[in-house]
C-alpha positions in Angstrom: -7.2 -24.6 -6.8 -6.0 -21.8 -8.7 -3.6 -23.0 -11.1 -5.9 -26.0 -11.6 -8.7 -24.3 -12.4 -7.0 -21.7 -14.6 -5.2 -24.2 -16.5 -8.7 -26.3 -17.2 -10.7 -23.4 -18.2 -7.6 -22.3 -20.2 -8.0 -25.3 -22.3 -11.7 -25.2 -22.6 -11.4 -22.0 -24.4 -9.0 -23.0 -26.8 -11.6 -25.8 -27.9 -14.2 -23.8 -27.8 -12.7 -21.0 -30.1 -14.5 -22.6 -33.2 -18.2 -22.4 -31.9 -20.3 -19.7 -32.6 -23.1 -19.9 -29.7 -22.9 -21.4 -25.7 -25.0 -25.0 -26.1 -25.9 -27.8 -23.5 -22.8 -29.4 -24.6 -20.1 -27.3 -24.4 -21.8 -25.8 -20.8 -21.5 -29.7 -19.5 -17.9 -30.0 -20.9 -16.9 -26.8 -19.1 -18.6 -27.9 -16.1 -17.0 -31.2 -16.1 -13.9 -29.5 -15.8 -14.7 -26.9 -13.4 -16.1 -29.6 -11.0 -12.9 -31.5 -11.3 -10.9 -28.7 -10.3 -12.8 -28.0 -7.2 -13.0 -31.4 -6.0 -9.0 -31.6 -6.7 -9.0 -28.8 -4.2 -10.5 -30.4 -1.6 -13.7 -28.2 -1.8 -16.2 -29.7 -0.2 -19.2 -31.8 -2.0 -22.4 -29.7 -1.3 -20.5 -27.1 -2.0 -19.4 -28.3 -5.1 -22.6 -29.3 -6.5 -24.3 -26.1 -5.5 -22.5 -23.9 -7.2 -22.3 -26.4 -10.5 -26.2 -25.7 -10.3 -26.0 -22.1 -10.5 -23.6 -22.2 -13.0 -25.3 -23.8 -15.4 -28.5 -22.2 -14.5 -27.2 -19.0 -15.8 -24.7 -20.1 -18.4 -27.5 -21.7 -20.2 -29.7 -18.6 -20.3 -26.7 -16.8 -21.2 -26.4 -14.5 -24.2 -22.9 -14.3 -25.9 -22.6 -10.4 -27.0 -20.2 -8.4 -29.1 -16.7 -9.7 -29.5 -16.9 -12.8 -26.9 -16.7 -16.2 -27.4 -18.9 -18.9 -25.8 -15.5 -19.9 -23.7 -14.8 -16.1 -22.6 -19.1 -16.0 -22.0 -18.5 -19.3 -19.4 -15.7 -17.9 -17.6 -17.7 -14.9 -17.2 -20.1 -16.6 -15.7 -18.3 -19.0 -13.4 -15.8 -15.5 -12.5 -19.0 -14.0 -10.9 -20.5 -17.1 -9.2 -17.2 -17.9 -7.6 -17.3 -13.9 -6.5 -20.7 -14.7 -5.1 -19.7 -17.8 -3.3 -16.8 -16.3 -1.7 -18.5 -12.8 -0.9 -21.9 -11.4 0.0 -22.6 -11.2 -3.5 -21.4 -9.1 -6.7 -22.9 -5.5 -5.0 -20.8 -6.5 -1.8 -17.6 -8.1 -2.2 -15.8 -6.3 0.4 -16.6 -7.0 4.3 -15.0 -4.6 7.0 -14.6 -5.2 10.6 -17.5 -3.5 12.7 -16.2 -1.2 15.6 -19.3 0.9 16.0 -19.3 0.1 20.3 -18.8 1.7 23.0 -15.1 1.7 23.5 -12.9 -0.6 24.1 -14.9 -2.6 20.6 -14.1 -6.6 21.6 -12.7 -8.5 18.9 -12.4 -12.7 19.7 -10.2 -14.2 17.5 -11.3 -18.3 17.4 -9.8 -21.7 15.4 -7.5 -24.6 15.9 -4.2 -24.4 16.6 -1.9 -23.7 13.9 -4.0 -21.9 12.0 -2.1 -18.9 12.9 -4.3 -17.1 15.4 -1.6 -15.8 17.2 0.0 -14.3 14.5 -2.9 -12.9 13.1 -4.1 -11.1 15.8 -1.1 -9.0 15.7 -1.4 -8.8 11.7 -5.2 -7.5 12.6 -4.0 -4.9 15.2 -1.4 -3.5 12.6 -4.4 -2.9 10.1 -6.2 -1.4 12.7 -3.8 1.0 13.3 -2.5 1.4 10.0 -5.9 1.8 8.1 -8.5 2.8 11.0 -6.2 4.7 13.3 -7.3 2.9 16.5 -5.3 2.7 19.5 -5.3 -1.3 19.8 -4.4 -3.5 22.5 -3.9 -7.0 22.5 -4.1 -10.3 25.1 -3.7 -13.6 24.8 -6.3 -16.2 26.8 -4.2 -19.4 25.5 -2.9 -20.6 28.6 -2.0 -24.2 27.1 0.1 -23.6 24.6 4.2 -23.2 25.7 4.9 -20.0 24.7 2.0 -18.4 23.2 1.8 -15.7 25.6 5.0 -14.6 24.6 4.6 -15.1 21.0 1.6 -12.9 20.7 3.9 -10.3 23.2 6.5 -10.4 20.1 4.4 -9.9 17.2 2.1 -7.1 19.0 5.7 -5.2 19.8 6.2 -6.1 15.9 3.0 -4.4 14.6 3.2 -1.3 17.3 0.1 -2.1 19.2 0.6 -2.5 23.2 0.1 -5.9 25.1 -1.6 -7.2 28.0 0.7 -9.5 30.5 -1.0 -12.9 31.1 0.6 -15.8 32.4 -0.3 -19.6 32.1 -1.5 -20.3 35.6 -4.1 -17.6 35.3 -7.8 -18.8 34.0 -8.9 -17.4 30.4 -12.1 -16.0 32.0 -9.7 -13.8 34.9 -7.4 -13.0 32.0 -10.3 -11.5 29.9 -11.9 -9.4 32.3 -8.5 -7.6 33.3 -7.9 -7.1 30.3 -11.4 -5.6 29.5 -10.7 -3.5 32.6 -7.6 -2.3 31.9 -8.5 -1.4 28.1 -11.6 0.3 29.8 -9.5 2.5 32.1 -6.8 3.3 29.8 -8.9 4.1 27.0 -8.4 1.6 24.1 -10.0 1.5 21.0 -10.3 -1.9 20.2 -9.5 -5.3 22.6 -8.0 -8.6 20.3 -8.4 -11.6 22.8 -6.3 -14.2 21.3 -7.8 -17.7 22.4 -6.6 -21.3 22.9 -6.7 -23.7 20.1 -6.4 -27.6 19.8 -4.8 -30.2 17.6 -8.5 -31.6 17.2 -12.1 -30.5 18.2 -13.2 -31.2 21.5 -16.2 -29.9 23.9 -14.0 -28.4 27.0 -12.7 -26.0 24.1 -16.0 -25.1 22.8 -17.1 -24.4 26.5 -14.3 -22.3 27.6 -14.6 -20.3 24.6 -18.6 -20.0 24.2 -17.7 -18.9 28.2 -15.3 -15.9 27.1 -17.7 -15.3 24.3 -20.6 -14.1 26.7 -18.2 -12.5 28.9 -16.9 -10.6 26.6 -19.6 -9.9 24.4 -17.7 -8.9 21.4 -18.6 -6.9 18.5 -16.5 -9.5 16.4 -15.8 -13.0 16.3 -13.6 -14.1 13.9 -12.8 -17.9 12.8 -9.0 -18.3 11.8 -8.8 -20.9 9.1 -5.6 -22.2 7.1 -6.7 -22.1 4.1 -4.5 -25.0 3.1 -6.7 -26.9 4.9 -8.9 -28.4 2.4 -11.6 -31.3 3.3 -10.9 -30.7 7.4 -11.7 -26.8 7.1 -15.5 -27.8 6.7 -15.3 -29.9 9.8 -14.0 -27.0 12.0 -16.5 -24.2 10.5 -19.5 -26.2 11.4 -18.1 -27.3 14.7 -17.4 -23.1 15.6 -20.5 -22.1 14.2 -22.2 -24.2 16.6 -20.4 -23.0 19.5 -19.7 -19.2 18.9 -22.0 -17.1 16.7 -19.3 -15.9 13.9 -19.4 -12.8 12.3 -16.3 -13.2 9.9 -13.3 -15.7 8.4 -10.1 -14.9 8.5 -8.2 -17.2 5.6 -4.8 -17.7 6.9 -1.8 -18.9 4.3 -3.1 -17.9 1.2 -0.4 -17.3 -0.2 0.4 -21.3 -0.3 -0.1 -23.2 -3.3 -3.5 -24.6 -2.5 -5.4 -21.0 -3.0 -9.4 -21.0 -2.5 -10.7 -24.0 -1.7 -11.2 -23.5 1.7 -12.1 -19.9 0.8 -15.5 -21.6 -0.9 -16.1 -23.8 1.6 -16.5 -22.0 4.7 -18.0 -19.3 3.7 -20.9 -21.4 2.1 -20.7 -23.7 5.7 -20.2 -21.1 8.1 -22.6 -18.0 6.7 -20.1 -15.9 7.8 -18.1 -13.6 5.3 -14.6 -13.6 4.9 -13.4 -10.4 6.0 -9.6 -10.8 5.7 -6.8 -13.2 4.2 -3.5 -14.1 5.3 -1.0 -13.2 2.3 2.1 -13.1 3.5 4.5 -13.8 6.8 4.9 -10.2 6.5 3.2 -8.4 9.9 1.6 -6.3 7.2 1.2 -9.4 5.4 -3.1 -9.3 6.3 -5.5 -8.2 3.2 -9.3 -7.3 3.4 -10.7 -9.9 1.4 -12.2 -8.6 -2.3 -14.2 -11.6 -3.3 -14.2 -10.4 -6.9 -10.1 -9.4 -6.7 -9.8 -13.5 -5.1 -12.0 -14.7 -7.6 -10.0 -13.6 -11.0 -7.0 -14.2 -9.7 -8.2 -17.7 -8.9 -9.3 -17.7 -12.5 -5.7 -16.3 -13.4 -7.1 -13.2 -14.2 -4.2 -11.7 -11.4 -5.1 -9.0 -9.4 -4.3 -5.5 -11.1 -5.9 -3.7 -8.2 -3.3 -5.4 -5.5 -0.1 -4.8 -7.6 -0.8 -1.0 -7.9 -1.5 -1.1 -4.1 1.5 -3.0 -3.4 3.4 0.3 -5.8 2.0 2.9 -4.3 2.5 1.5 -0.5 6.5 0.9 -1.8 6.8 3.9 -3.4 8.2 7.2 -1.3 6.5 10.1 -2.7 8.4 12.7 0.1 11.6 11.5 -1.9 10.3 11.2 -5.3 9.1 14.4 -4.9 12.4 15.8 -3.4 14.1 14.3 -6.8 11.4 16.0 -9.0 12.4 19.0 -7.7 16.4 18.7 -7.5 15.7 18.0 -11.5 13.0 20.5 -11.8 16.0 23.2 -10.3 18.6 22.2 -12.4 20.6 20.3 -10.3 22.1 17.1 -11.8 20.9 13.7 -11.7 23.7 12.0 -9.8 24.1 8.3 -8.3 23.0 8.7 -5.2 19.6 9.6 -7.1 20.0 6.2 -9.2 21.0 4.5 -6.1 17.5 5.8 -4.5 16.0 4.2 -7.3 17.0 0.9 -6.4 16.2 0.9 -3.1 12.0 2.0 -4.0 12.4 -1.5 -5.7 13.3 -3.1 -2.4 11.1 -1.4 -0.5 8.1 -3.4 -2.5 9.7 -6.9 -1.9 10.9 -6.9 -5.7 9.9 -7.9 -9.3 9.3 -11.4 -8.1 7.0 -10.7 -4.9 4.3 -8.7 -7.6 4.2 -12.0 -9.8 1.6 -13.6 -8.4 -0.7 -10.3 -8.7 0.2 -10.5 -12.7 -2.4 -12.2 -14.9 -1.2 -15.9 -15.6 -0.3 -14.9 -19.2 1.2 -11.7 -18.6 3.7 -13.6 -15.6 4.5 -16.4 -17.7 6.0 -14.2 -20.5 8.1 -12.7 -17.6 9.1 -16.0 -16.2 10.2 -16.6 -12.6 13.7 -16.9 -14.0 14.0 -13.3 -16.0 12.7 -11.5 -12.9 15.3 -13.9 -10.4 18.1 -12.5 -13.1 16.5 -9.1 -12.7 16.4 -8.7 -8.9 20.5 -10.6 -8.9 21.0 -7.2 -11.5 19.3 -4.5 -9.0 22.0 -5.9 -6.1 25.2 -6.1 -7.7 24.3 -2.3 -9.5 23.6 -1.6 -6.0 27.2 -3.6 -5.1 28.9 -1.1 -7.5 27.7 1.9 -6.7 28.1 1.2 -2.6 31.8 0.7 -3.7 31.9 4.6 -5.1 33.7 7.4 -2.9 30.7 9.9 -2.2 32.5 12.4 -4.4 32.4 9.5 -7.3 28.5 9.4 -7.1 28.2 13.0 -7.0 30.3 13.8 -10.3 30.6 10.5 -12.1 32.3 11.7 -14.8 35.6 11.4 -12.5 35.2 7.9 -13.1 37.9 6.7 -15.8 40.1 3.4 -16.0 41.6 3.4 -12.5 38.8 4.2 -11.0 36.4 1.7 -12.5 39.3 -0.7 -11.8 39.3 -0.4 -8.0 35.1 0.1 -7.8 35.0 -2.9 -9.7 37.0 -5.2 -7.7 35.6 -3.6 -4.4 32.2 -5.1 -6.0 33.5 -8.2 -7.0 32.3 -7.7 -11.0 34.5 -7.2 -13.9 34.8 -3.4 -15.2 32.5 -4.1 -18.3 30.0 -4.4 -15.5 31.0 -1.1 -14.4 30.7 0.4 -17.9 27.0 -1.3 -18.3 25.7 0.4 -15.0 27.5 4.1 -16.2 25.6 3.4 -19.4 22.2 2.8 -17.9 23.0 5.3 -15.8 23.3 7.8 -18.3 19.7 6.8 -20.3 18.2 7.4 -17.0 19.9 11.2 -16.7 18.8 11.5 -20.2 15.4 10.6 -19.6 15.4 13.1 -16.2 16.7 15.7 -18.4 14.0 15.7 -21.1 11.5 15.8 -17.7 13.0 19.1 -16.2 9.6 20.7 -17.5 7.5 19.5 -14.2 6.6 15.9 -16.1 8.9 14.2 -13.8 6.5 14.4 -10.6 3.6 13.2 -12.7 5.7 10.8 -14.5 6.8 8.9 -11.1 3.7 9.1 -9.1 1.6 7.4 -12.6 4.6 4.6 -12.4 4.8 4.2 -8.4 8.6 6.1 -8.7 9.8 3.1 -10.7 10.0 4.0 -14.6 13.0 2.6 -15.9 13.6 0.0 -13.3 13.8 -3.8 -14.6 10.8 -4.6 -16.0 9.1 -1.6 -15.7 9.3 -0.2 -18.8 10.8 2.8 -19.9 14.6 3.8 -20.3 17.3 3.1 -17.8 17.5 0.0 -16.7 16.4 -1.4 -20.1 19.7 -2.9 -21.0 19.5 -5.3 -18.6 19.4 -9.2 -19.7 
């Protein structure tokens, strides 16, 4: 949905560049193509036509001010009704998980399988300890599936969290209340109770899981959704939210090409807000959902907010701050230093895993292509410098003819290769020179650590092509 609605609101600003005030007309041309692109995303009809209505309910009454045009005014408008549909309305767009119970706090994750509940759950506990500092424990009530016990043992030892054994000829109920007990006795914070799903909807499912649910009583209970699901997402919401009271969506796979329609539609089906998205196979891969943030990047707006995050959770301050003050002292900037610059990069997943949070304009100037040639630079620099002696990175001005010969052949480049990396090199000690005043510190914590890497701006690596 995102790229199709971007691209057709893209185009119906263009035309409407010319006209000086927003009219019935050019509201119904917009609409035309805003309905298209929800319906091409598999977002369900009442859905659809509701939010056409309040669209053009406000877009109508709408007053274009200062320097916007009518086109800029409609995207306005339809930016904060698809902020309202998604969320619990512009003054809420965020939805947190509730843990105010008595300890161990319950959470049942529900949906069908393959939506990536197991998975999930594990992604959820890492948040929980990451971001709420809860001692989490984890068990899995899927006693159908071939190896979904052990999968959700895998991931949990993947996020940190601790796991309760199960095993398949146990009933869910039995499995539930030992593990209640035990998180009871051993003094848990939180309880993730991953259930059984299906291929397709059936009533024994419902029953064993509306059964767990009053067991359990839990503070949460969270539908798992792909959100490439489209058109069969609606049939599942309103099929759980008949079962099992829900307090909150989890959108799986959102970081497939078929972003947000599913994301409208259950949220208006189920009444339940969508409290966390799937954006990655990473196991820290699992964002709280920002309607607003969702909504411009489905607009192509990108998501400014989520790239800096995505910086500053790459970035090392302990050893930018180290290098602040080795330049700060005096000491030179060597290439181990420039070496540690390399590796911040990789610690964020590189230039071409921050694309998507760039607004469509600014990543098409970049190009998938220019950042793939600029990542392919950062590893053979990387290549080079590995294939230095340790006394070669410390004083690099030892390095002349022979040297560069044999480093260059160790990293399989030619020597003018070499040369281009010493060059760089050297605009980057430049630049750390002219910092020695106590900038430096400020300079890398403003840029995330990363000023003069590929892309980013500034000296260093700026002659790369």
């Amino acid at each position: 949905m995102a790229s199709l609605l971007t691209d057709r609101l893209s185009r119906l600003v263009k035309t409407m560049r010319g006209q000086a005030r927003i009219t019935d007309a050019n509201v119904q041309d917009m609409l035309r193509e805003v309905r298209l692109a929800l319906l091409e995303a598999d977002v369900a009809l009442p859905v659809v036509r509701d939010f056409i209505a309040r669209v053009k309910d406000k877009a109508l009454g709408a007053e274009v001010v200062g320097s916007l045009t009518p086109g800029q005014a409609l995207v306005g408008i339809v930016n904060r009704e698809l902020a309202a549909t998604m969320g619990e309305g512009p003054d809420q767009p965020t939805s947190e998980l509730n843990l105010a119970a008595q300890p161990p706090a319950v959470i049942l994750m529900a949906g069908l399988q393959g939506a990536g509940k197991t998975t999930t759950t594990a992604k959820l506990a890492r948040h929980l300890l990451d971001k709420r500092r809860k001692k989490v424990l984890t068990v899995s009530a899927d006693v159908y599936r071939p190896a979904a016990i052990e999968q959700l043992r895998t991931v949990t030892a993947q996020a940190g969290a601790e796991w309760f054994p199960s095993t398949a000829d146990q009933k869910p109920l039995d499995i539930a209340r030992a593990a209640l007990d035990h998180a009871r006795r051993h003094y848990f914070d939180v309880l993730l109770v991953d259930t059984a799903g299906r291929l397709a909807i059936d009533e024994a499912l419902m029953r064993e899981i509306a059964a767990l649910h009053a067991e359990l009583n839990p503070v949460e209970t969270l539908f798992v959704v792909d959100a490439m699901q489209g058109q069969d997402a609606i049939n599942t919401a309103r099929a759980f939210k008949e079962a099992l009271p829900l307090t909150g969506i989890v959108l799986t796979k959102m970081d497939g090409d078929s972003r947000g329609g599913a994301a409208l539609s259950v949220r208006q089906i189920t009444g339940a807000p969508i409290k966390f998205a799937g954006v990655s196979e990473k196991i820290d891969g699992l964002e709280v959902f920002d309607a607003n943030r969702h909504a411009q990047r489905v607009l192509g707006m990108g998501d400014i907010v989520a790239l800096v995050e995505e910086v500053q959770k790459g970035v090392d301050v302990a050893a930018a701050q180290k290098l602040a003050d080795k330049v700060k002292s005096g000491e030179t900037f060597d290439l181990n230093d420039f070496l540690a610059q390399l590796s911040q990069m990789k610690k964020m997943g590189g230039l071409s895993g921050l694309m998507d949070k760039l607004p469509t304009q600014m990543a098409a100037k970049a190009g998938q292509a220019d950042m793939d040639r600029a990542e392919r630079d950062v590893r053979r620099m990387e290549g080079i410098i590995c294939s230095m002696t340790p006394l070669e990175r410390r004083k690099p001005e030892l390095l002349k003819a022979t040297r560069k010969r044999r480093i260059a052949a160790g990293a399989g480049v030619h020597v003018q290769e070499v040369n281009r990396l010493l060059n760089q090199f050297e605009q980057m000690r430049d630049m750390m020179k002219k910092m020695k005043g106590g900038g430096l510190m400020k300079m890398m914590k403003r840029m995330g650590g990363m000023k003069g890497l590929p892309g980013m701006g500034g000296g260093g690596f700026g002659g790369l092509r």
